[in-house]
VOVEX-287571 format. One record per residue (C-alpha): x, y, z. Coordinates in Angstrom, 2 decimals. Example, Ala and Ser with C-alpha at 12.3 -4.5 7.8 and 13.67 -1.06 7.14 Angstrom:
residues 2
r x: 12.30 | y: -4.50 | z: 7.80
r x: 13.67 | y: -1.06 | z: 7.14
END
This chain:
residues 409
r x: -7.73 | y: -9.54 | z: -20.21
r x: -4.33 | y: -10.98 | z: -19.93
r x: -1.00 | y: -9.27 | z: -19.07
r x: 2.00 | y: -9.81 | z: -21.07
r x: 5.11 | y: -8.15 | z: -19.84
r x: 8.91 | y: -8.22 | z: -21.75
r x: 10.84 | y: -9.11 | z: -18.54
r x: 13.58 | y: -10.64 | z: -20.52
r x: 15.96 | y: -7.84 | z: -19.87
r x: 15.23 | y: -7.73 | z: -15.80
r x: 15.59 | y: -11.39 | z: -15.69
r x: 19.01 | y: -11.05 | z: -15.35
r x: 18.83 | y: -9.27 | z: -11.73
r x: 17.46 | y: -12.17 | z: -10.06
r x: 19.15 | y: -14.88 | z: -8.32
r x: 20.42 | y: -18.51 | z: -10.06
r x: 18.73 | y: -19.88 | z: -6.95
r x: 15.53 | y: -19.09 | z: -5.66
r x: 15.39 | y: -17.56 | z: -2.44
r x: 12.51 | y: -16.78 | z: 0.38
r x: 14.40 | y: -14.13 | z: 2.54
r x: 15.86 | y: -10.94 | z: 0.54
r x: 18.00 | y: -10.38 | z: 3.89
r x: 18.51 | y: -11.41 | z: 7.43
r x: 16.30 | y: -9.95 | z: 9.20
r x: 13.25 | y: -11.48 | z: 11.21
r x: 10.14 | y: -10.57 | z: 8.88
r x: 9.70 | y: -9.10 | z: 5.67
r x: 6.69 | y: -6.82 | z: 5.45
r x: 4.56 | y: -5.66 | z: 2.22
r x: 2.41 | y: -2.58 | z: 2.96
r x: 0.33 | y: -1.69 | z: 0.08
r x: -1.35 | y: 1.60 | z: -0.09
r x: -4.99 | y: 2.76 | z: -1.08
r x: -5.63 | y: 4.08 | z: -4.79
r x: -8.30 | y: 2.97 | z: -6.60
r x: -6.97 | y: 1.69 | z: -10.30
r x: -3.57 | y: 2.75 | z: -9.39
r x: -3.25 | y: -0.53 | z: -7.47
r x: -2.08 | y: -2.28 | z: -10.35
r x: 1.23 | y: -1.18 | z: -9.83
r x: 1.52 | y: -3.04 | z: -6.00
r x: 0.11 | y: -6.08 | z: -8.74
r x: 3.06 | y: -5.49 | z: -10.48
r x: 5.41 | y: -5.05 | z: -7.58
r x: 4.36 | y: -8.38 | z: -6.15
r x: 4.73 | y: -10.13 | z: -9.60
r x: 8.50 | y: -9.31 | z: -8.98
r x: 8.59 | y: -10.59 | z: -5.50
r x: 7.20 | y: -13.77 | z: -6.95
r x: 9.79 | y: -14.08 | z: -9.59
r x: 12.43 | y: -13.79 | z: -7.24
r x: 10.84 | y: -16.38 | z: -5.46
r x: 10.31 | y: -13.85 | z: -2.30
r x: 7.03 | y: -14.96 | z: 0.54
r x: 6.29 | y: -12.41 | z: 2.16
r x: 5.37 | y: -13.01 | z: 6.30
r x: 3.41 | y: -9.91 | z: 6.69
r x: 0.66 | y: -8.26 | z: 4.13
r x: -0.55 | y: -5.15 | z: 5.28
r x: -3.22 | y: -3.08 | z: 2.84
r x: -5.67 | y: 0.11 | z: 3.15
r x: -8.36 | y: 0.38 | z: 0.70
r x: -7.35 | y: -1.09 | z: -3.02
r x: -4.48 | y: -2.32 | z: -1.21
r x: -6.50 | y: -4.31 | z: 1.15
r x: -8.27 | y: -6.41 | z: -1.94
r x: -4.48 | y: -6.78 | z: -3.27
r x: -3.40 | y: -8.44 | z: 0.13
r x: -6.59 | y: -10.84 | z: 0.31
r x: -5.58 | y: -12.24 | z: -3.66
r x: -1.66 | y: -12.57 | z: -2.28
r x: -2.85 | y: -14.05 | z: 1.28
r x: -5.61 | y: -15.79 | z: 0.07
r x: -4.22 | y: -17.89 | z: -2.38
r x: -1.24 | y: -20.80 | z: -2.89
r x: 1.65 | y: -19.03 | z: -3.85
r x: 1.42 | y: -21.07 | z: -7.39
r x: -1.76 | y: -19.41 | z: -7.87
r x: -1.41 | y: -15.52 | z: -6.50
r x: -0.28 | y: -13.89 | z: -9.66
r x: -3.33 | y: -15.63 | z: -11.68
r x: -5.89 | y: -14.42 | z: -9.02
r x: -4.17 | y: -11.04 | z: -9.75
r x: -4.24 | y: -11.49 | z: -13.28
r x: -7.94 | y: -11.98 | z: -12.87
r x: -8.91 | y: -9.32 | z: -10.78
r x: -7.26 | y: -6.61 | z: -12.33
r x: -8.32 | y: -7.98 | z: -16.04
r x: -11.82 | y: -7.70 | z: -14.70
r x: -11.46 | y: -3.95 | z: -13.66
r x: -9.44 | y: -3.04 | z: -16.63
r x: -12.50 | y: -1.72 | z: -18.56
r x: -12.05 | y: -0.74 | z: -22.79
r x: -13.59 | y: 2.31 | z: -23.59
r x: -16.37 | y: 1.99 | z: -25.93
r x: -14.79 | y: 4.05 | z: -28.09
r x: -11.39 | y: 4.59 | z: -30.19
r x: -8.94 | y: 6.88 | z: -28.07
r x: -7.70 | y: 10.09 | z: -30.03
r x: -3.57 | y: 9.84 | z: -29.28
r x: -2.94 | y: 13.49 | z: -30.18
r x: -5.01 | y: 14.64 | z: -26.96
r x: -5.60 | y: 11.78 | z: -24.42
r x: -7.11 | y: 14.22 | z: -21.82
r x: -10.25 | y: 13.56 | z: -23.98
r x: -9.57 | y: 9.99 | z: -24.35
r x: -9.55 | y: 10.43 | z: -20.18
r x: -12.54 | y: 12.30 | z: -19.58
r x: -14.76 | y: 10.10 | z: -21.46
r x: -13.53 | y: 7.20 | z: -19.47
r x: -14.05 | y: 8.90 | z: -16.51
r x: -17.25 | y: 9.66 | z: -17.17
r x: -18.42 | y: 6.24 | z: -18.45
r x: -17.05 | y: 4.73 | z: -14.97
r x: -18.37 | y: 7.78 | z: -13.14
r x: -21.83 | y: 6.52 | z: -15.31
r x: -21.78 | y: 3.12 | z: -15.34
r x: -19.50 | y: 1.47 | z: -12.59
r x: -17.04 | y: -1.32 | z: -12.81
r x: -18.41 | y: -4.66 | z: -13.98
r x: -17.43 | y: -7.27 | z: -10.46
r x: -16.67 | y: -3.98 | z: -8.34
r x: -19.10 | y: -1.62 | z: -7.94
r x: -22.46 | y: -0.29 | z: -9.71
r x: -24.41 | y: 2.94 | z: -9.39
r x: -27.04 | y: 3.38 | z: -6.56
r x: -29.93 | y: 5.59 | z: -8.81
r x: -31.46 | y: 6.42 | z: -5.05
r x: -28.50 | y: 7.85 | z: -4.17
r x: -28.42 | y: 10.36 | z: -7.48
r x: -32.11 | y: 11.73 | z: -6.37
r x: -30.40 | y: 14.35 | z: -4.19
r x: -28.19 | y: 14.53 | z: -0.80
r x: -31.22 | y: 14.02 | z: 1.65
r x: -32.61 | y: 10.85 | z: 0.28
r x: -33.19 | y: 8.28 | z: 3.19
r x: -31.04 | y: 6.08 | z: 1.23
r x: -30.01 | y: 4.04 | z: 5.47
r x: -27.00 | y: 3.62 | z: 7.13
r x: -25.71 | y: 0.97 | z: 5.09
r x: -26.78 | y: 2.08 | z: 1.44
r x: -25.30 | y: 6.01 | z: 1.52
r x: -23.22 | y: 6.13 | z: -1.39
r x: -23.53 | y: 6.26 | z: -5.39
r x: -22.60 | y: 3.30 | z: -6.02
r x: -23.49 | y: -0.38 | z: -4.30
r x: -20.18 | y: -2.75 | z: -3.45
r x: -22.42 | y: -5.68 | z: -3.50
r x: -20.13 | y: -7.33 | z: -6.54
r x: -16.88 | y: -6.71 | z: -5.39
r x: -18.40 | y: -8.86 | z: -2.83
r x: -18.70 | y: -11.37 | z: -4.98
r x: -15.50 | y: -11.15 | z: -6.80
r x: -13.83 | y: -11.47 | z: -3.40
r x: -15.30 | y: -14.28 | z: -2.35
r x: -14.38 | y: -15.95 | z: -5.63
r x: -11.14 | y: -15.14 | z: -6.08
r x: -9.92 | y: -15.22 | z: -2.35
r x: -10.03 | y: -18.76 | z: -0.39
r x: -10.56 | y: -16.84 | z: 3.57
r x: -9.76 | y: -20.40 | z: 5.42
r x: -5.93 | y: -19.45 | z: 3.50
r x: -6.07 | y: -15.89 | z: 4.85
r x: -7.30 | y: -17.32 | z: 8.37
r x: -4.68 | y: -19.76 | z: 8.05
r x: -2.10 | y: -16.81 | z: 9.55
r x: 1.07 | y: -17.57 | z: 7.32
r x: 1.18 | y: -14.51 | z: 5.65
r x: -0.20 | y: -12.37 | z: 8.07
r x: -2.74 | y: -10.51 | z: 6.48
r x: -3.82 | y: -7.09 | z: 8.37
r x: -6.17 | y: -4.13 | z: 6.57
r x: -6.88 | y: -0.90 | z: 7.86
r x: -10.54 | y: 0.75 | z: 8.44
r x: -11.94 | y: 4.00 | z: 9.57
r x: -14.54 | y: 3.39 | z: 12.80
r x: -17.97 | y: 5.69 | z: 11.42
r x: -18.96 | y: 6.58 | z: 14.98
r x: -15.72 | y: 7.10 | z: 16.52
r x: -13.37 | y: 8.01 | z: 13.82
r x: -10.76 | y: 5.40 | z: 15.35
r x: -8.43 | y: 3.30 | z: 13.18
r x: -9.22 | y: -0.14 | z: 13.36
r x: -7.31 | y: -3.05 | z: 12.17
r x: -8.61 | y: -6.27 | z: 11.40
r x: -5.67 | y: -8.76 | z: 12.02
r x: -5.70 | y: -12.44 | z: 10.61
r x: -3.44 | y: -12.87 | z: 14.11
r x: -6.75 | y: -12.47 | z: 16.30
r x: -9.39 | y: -11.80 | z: 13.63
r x: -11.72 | y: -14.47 | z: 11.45
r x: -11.02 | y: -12.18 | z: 8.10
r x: -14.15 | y: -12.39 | z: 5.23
r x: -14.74 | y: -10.13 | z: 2.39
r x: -16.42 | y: -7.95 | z: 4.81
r x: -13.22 | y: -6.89 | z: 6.54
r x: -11.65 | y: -6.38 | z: 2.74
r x: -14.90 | y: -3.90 | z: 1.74
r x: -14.99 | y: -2.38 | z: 4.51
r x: -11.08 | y: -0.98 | z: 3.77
r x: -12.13 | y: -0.04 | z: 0.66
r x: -15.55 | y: 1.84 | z: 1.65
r x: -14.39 | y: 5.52 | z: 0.57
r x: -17.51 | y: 7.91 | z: 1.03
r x: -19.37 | y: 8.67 | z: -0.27
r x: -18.70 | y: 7.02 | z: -3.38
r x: -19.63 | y: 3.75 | z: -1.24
r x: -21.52 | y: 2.90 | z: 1.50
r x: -19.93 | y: 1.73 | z: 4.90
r x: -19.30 | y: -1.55 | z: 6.19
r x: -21.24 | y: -2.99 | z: 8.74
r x: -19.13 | y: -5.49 | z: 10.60
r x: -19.88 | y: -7.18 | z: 14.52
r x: -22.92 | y: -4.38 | z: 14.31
r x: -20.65 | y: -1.52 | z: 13.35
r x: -20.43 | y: 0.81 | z: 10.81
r x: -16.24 | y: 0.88 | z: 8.82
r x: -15.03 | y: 3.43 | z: 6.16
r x: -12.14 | y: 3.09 | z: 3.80
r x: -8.73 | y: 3.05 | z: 5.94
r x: -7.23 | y: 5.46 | z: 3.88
r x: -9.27 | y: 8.46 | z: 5.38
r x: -7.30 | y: 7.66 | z: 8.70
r x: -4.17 | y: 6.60 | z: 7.19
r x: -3.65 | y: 5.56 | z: 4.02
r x: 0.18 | y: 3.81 | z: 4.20
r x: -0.91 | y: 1.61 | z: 7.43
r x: 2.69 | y: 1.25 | z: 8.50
r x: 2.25 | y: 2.17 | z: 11.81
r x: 0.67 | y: -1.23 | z: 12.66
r x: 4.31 | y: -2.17 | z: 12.31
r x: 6.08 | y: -0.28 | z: 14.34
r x: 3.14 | y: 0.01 | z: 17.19
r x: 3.92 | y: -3.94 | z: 17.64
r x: 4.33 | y: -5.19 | z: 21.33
r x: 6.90 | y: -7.53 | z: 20.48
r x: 8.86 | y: -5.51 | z: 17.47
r x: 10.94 | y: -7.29 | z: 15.11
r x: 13.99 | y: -6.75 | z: 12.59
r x: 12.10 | y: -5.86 | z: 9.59
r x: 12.72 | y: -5.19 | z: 5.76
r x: 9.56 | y: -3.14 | z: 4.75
r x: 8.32 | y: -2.85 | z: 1.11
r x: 6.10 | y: -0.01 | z: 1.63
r x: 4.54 | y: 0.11 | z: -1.70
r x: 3.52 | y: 4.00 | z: -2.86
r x: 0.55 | y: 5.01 | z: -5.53
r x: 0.83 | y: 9.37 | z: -4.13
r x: 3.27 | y: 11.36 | z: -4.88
r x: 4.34 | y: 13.65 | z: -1.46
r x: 6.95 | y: 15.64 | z: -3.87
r x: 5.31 | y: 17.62 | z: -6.46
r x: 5.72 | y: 20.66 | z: -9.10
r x: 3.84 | y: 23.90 | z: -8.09
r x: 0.31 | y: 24.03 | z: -9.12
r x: 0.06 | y: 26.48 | z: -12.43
r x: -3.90 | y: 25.98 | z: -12.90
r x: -6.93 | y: 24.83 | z: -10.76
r x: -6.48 | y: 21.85 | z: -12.75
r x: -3.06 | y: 20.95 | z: -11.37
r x: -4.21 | y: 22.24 | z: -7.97
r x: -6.88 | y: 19.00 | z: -7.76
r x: -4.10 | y: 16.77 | z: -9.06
r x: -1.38 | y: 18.60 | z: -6.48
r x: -4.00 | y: 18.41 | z: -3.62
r x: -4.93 | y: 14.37 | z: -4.01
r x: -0.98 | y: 13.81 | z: -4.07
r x: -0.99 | y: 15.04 | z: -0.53
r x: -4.08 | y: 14.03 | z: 0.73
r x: -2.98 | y: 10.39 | z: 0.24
r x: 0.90 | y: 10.66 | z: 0.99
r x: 1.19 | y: 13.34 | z: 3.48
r x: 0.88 | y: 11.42 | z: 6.67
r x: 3.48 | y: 9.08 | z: 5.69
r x: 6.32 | y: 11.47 | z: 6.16
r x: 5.30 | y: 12.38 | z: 9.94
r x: 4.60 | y: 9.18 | z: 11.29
r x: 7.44 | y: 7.07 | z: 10.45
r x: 9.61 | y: 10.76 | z: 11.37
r x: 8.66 | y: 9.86 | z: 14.92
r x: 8.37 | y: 6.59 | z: 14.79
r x: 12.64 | y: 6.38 | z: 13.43
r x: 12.59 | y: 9.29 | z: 16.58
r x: 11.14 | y: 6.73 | z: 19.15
r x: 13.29 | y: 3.67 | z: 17.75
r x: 16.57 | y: 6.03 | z: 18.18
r x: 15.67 | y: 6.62 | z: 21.95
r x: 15.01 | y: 2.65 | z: 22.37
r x: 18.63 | y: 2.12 | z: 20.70
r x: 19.94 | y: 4.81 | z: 22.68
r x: 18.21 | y: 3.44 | z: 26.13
r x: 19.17 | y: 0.14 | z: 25.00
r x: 23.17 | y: 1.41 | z: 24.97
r x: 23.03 | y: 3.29 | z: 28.05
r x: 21.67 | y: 0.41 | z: 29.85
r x: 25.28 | y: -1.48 | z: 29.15
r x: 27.16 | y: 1.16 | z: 31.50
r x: 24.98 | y: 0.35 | z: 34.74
r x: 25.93 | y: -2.30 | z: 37.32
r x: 24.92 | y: -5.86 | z: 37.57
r x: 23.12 | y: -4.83 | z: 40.85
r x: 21.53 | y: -1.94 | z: 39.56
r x: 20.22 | y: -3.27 | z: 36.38
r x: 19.03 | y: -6.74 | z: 38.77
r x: 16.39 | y: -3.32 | z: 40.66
r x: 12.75 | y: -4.04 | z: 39.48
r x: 12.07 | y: -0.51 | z: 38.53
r x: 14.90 | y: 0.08 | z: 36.92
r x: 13.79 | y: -3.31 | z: 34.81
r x: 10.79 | y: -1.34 | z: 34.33
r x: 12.75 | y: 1.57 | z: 33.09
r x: 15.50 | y: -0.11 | z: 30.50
r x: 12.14 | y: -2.35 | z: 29.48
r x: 11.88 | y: 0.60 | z: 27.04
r x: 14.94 | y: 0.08 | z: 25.16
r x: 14.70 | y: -1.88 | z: 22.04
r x: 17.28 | y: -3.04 | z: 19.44
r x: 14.83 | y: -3.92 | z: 16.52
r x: 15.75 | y: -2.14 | z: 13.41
r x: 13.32 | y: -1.10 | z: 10.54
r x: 14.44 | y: -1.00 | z: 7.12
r x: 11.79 | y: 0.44 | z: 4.98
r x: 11.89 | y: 0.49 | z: 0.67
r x: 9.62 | y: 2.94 | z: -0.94
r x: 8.40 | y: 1.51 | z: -3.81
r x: 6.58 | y: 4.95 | z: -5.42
r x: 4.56 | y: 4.73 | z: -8.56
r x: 6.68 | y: 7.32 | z: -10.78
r x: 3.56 | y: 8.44 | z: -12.76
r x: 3.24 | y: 9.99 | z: -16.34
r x: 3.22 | y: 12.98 | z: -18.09
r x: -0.80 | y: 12.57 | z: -18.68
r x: -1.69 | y: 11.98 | z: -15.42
r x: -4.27 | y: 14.40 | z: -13.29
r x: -6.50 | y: 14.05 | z: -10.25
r x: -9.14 | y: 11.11 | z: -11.74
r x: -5.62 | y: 8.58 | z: -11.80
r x: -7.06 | y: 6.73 | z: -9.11
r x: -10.52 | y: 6.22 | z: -12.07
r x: -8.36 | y: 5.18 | z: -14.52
r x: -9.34 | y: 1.63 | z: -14.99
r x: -8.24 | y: 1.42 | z: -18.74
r x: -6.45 | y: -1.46 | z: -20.16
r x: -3.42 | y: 1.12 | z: -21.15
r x: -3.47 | y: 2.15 | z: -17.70
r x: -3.49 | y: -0.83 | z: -15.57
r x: -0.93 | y: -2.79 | z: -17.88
r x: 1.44 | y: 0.51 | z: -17.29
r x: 0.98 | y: 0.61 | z: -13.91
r x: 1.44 | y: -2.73 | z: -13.21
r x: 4.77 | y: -2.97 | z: -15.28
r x: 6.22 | y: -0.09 | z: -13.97
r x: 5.57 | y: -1.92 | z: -10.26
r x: 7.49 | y: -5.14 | z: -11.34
r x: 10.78 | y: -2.92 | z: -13.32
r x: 11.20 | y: -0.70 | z: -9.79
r x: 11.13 | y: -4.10 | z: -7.46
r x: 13.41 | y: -5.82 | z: -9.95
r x: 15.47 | y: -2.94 | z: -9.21
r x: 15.34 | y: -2.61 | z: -5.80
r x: 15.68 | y: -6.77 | z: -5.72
r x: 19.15 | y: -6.10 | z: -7.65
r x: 20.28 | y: -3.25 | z: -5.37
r x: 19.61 | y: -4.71 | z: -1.94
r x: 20.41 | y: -0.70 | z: -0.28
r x: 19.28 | y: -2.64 | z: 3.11
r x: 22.23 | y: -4.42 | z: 3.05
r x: 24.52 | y: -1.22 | z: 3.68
r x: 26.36 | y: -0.96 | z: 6.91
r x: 24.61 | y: 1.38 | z: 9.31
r x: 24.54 | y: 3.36 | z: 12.17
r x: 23.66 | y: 1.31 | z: 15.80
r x: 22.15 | y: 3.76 | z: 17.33
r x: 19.52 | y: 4.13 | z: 14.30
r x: 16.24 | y: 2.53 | z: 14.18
r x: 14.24 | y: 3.30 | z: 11.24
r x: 16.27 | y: 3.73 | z: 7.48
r x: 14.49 | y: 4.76 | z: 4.29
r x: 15.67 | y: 3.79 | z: 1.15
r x: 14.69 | y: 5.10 | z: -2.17
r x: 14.47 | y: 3.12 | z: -5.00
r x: 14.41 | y: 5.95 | z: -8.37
r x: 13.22 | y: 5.38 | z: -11.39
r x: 15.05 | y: 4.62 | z: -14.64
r x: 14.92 | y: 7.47 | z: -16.04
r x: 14.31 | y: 9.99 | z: -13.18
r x: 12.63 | y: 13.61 | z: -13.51
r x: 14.99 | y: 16.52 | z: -12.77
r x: 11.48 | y: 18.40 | z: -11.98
r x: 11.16 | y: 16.23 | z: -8.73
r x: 14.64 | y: 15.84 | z: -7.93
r x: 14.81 | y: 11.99 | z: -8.28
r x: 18.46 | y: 10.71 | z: -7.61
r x: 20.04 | y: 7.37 | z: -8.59
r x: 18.88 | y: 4.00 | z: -8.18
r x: 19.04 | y: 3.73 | z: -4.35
r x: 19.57 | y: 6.19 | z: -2.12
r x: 19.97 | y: 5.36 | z: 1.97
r x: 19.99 | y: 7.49 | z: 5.12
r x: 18.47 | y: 7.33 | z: 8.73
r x: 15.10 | y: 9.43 | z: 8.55
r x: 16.56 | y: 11.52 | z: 11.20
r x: 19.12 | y: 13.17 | z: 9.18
r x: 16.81 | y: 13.45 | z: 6.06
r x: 14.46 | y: 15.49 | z: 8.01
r x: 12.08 | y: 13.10 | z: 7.27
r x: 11.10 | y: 14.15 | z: 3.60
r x: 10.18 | y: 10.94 | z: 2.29
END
């Protein structure tokens, strides 16, 4: 399957030269979030980046986003947007039948139920063990429905790992520990990555089995936290950063009318709730750093000489984190099996509406806006074109520190 896109009339936002930085500041970050099919749209939103001639320094992914960070990091730059192409034109699966236009819910449910059936050709493939009932001694590294052993495969075709071990992008992905239920990230800094790391970020039970790796057991990333931005900001050595946190979940929603909506309403914030508190107190912790860091001026040369009172202004810290939210603005058809939606329709959508929303935020550059000193962390909200009175979308960028927004982001 090939993508086509009309980009003719975005085209006009980029730059007559091309650039590698979109600002000053020391790194630029892509964080790319778990979703299943929906992760065509991060395609898209790095198709954009490329365009505008933008390398990232830093890929971070969880789950769908983790096998989207391996084809960026693990290829030239003059190749990443085939390898994309390819991937995602392997998952993008026709239905085997004609879809009725007046009511696509059916058109939906039979493609769920042929993937739900049959599996993704190159990703993953029932397990009939695993259908024989819940007790089954299927072993520690077979329990789920469905084997990984192709995505496998696919990974190790379309992702070069001595690129990705290379270090330039840094390529992190997030996984959940079995036996401990610790985060754990595996780090192309201090890590030799393989396709083992990359399945074992996408191993969401019990659809799939976990990932043995150094003789443990790793689940998807996502069940721990699914926007892994905190591997940012819990740096030792933190930097000026412009992050591109890249959204498939919706944390602002209608209220549920019908069990139906409830599932959809509930996934939503399953996946995007935890973004919201962390960064709130990680933009809490930056503002005391900033705030040590300024109070640290007023004391005397012989005072601030003191080793423990080295120790003490240590803590201040005058990095600044500017963080886009790139969110996936949905459609009108959409319910809780999105994240199955591996249709041809779906993934071309998606992956479109991820390049029109970076072209936008490209054009807009809110990081650029004067700001307050004392802030740390800044969200910026990049709408969409035609935004939805329903969720209270505003104009194309919006800007604020995340301690005056009360961090509803």
């Amino acid at each position: 399957m090939s993508f086509q896109f009309d980009t003719s009339a975005l085209r006009q936002t980029q730059t007559a030269s091309r650039t590698t930085r979109l600002s000053g500041d020391d790194q630029l970050v892509l964080v790319l979030q778990g979703g299943g099919a929906l992760g065509a749209y991060q395609a898209g939103v790095y198709h954009a980046l490329d365009e505008a001639g933008v390398e990232p320094d830093w890929v971070i992914g969880t789950s769908i986003g983790a096998i989207n960070a391996a084809l960026i990091v693990g290829n030239k730059p003059s190749d990443r947007i085939d390898a994309l192409q390819q991937f995602w034109g392997r998952m993008a699966r026709q239905p085997a039948w004609h879809g009725w236009p007046i009511w696509p819910q059916i058109s939906q449910s039979m493609a769920y139920m042929q993937t739900l059936a049959q599996g993704i050709p190159g990703f993953f493939a029932p397990n009939p063990l695993a259908f024989l009932g819940p007790h089954v001694p299927l072993g520690a590294d077979d329990a789920g429905y469905y084997s990984t052993g192709a995505l496998e495969s696919t990974l190790n075709e379309l992702v070069d790992f001595s690129l990705v071990n290379r270090g330039a992008p840094r390529l992190t992905v997030g996984a959940a520990h079995v036996r401990t239920s610790q985060m754990r990230y595996f780090d192309s800094k201090d890590t030799r990555i393989n396709a083992k790391h990359i399945m074992a970020s996408g191993a969401l039970p019990p659809a799939f089995p976990a990932v043995r790796i150094d003789g443990e057991l790793y689940w998807d990333g996502g069940i721990l936290s699914n926007t892994p931005a905190e591997v940012i900001f819990d740096e030792p050595h933190r930097k000026n950063s412009l992050i591109l946190a890249v959204h498939m979940w919706n944390p602002v929603g209608p209220e549920p009318q019908t069990i139906w909506d409830v599932l959809h309403r509930h996934k939503d914030i399953q996946y995007s709730s935890r973004v919201a508190t962390h960064v709130t107190r990680q933009a809490q912790m930056h503002r005391m750093r900033h705030v040590i860091r300024e109070l640290t001026q007023f004391l005397p040369e012989t005072i601030k000489t003191r080793e423990d009172v080295r120790a003490l202004t240590s803590y201040g810290c005058p990095s600044r984190m500017h963080v886009v939210r790139l969110l996936w603005p949905g459609h009108q058809d959409e319910d809780h099996r999105k994240d199955v939606d591996f249709s041809p329709a779906g993934v071309r959508s998606r992956w479109q509406a991820g390049y029109e929303k970076t072209m936008r935020a490209i054009a807009s550059a809110p990081w650029r806006r004067d700001d307050d000193p004392l802030e740390g962390v800044f969200l910026h909200e990049i709408a969409d074109s035609e935004p939805d009175a329903a969720l209270g979308s505003t104009d194309v960028a919006c800007v604020a520190p995340i301690a005056a927004n009360n961090g509803s982001w």
